[in-house]
C-alpha positions as CSV (number, residue, x, y, z in Angstrom):
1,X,0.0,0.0,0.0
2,X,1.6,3.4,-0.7
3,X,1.9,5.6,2.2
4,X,-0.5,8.0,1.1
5,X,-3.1,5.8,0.8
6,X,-3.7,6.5,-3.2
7,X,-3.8,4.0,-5.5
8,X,-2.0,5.3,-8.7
9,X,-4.5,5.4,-12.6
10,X,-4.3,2.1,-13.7
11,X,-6.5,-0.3,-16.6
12,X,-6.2,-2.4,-13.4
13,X,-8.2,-2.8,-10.4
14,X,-7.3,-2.4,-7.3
15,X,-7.7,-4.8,-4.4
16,X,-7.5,-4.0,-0.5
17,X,-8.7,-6.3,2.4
18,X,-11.8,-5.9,4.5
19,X,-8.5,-4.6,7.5
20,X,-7.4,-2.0,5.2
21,X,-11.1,-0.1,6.0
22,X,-12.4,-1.4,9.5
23,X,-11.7,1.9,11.2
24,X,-14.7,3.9,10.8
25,X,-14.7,7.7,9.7
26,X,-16.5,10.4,10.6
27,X,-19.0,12.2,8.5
28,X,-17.4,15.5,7.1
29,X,-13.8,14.0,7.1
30,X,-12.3,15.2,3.8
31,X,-12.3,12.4,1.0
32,X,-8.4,12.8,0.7
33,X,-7.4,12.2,4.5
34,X,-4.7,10.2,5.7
35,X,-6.8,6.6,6.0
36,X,-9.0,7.1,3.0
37,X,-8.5,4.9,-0.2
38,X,-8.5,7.2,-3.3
39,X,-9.4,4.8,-6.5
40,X,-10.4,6.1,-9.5
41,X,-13.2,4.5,-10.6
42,X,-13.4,0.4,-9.1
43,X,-12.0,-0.8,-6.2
44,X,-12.0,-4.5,-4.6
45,X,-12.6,-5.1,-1.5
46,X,-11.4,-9.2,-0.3
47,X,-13.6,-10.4,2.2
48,X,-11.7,-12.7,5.1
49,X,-14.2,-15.5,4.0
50,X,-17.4,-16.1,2.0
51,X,-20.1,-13.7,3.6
52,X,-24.1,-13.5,4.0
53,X,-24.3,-9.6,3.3
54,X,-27.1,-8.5,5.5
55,X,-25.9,-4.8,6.3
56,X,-23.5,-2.5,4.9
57,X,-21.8,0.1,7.2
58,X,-19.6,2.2,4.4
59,X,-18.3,5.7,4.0
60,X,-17.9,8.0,0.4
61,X,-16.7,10.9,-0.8
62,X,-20.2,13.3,-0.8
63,X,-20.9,14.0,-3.9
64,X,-20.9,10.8,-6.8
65,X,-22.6,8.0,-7.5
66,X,-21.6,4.6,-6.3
67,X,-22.6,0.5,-7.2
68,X,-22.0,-1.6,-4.2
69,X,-21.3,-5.2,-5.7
70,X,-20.5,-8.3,-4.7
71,X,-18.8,-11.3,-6.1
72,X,-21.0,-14.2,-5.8
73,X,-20.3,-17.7,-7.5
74,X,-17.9,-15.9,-9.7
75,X,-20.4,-13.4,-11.4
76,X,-21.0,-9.7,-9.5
77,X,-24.3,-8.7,-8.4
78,X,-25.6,-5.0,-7.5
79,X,-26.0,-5.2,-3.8
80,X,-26.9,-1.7,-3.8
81,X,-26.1,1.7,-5.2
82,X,-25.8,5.2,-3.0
83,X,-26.5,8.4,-4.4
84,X,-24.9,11.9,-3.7
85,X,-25.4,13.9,-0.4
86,X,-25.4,17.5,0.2
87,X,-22.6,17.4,2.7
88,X,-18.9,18.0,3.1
89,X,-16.6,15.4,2.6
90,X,-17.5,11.7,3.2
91,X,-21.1,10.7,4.0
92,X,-21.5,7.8,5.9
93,X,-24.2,5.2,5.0
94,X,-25.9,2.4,7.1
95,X,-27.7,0.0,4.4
96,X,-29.9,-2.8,5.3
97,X,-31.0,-4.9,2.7
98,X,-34.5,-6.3,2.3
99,X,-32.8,-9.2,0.6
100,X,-29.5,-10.9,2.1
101,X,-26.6,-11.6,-0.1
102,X,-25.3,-15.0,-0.2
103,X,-21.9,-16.2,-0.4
104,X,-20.1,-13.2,-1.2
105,X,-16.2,-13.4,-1.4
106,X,-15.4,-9.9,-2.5
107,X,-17.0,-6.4,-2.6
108,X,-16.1,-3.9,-5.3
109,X,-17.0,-0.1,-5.5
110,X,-17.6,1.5,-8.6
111,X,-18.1,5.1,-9.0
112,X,-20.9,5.3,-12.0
113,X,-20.8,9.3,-12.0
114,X,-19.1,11.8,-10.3
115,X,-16.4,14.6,-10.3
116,X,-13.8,12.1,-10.7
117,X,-11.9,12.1,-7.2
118,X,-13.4,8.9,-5.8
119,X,-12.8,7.7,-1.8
120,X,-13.4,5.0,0.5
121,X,-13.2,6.1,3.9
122,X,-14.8,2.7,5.5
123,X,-16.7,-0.6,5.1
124,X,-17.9,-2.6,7.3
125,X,-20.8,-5.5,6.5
126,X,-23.2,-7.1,9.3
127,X,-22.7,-4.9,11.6
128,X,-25.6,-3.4,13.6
């Protein structure tokens, strides 16, 4: 991981563990802290082991768009997607799904529109 936390523009996509974003942030912190993942447009997120997705605890830069996904039997599913806030920084967002998510091994962002500087400040899933 590079000290800054930024992952460089890249035809590639990242990949981080669930550890790299446990610590929750704060509404408001800005989206290029210390802490924060910076991507530019997809980001992976590994999963310690095959998960039920239930709830999503996750924090974003304010003002895009972004797909939660997850990677299910090989294919990835929507999970959800979270829309812009008017609010400074990163909004945090406590999703509960009317549907749980079976046997998800990975979890991947994907900023569908926005102004291009795209953050991660935490994710948690199942938590209450």
């Amino acid at each position: 991981m590079y000290r800054t936390n930024f992952i460089p523009r890249s035809s590639l996509i990242p990949m981080i563990t669930e550890f790299d974003v446990r610590t929750i942030r704060s509404e408001g912190t800005p989206w290029n802290a210390a802490g924060n993942i910076q991507f530019d447009y997809m980001l992976d997120i590994a999963l310690t082991q095959k998960t039920t997705i239930k709830s999503i605890d996750v924090s974003v830069d304010n003002n895009d768009v972004y797909e939660i996904r997850g990677l299910q039997n090989g294919e990835w599913i929507l999970i959800t997607t979270i829309y812009p806030k008017r609010t400074p920084g990163l909004v945090r967002h406590k999703i509960h799904l009317d549907n749980m998510v079976l046997n998800v091994d990975k979890v991947r962002i994907v900023a569908i529109s926005g102004d291009g500087m795209y953050s991660l400040g935490h994710l948690l899933v199942n938590t209450q």
